[in-house]
Structure formats: structure tokens, C-alpha cells
C-alpha positions in Angstrom: 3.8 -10.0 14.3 6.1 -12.5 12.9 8.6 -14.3 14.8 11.4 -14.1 11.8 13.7 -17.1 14.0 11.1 -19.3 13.3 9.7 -18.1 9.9 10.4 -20.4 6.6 9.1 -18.6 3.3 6.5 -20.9 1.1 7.6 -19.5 -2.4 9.6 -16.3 -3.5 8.1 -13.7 -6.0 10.1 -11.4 -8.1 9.4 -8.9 -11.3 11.9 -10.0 -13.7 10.8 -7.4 -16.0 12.5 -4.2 -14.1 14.8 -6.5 -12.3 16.2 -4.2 -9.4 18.7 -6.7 -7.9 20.6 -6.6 -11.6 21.4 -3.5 -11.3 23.3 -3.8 -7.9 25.1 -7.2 -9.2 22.9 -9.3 -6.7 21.4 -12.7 -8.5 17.5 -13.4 -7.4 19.0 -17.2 -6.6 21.5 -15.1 -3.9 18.8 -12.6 -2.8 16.7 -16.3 -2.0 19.5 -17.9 -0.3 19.6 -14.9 2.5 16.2 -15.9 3.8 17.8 -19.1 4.8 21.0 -17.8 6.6 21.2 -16.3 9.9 19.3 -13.0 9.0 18.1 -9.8 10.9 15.0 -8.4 9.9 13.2 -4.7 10.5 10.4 -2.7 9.3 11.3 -0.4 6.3 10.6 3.1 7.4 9.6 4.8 4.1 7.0 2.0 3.2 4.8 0.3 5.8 4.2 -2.8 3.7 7.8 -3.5 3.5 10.6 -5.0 5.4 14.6 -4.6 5.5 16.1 -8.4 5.8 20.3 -8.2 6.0 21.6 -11.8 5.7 24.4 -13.8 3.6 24.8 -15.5 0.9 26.1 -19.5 0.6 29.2 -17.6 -0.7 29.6 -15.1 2.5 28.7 -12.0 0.6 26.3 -10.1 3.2 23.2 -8.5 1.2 20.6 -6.0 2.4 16.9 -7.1 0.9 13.8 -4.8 0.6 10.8 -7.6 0.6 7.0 -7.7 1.1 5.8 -10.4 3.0 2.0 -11.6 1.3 -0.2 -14.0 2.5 0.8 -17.7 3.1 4.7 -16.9 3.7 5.4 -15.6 0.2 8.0 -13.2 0.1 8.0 -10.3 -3.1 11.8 -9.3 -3.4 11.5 -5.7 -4.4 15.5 -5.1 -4.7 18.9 -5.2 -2.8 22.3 -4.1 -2.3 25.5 -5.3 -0.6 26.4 -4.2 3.1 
């Protein structure tokens, strides 16, 4: 289990070629900056492997994430929306 107050990601991965935080106006630099805000963080329900991260931008806009979490701390942003 990860203890999320305590967790810092190592490096961010992101497909860039079907970029799903495009089409909901939300910037891979803002999707980033969430991870290191005051963030909750719960399991996604419809895929095991995934998680559900709400958190805030530097700017205040508050963003839901869909992420994987891989080996070593490296976070796959899968997509996002606002909240």
C-alpha cells in the first residue's frame, strides 16, 4: 500500500500521441503540478491498475487525474478532467 502523504513521484509518463488531457483543456505541465499539491487519492473502480488523484493546480483550478503508478514512483497520466 502506498502512503500517498509521503509519496513524491520519480518521473511522469504520458502518450502524447492520443493526448486525453487535450481534449478536456487540461495541460500535461497542470496534470504534473497536482501530484505536488495537497491531493486525495483512491483506487479507480473500473480498472484495478489505476488510481483517481483530485488535486490543484499552481493556478487553483482543481483537476481529477486517472494515473497508473509503475515501478520506481513513475506515474502514467492516462487522462483528466476538472472538478
Amino acid at each position: 500500500m502506498v502512503n500517498w502523504h509521503r509519496f513524491t513521484p520519480t518521473d511522469f509518463e504520458y502518450d502524447f500521441e492520443r493526448d486525453e488531457l487535450a481534449a478536456h483543456h487540461i495541460t500535461f505541465e497542470e496534470a504534473v503540478e497536482c501530484f505536488f499539491s495537497d491531493f486525495e487519492v483512491r483506487r479507480n473502480k473500473s480498472f484495478k491498475d489505476r488510481y483517481q488523484l483530485v488535486g490543484r493546480t499552481v493556478g487553483g483550478r482543481s483537476i481529477k487525474l486517472i494515473f497508473q503508478l509503475k515501478p520506481n514512483n513513475v506515474v502514467r497520466i492516462i487522462t483528466g478532467w476538472d472538478v
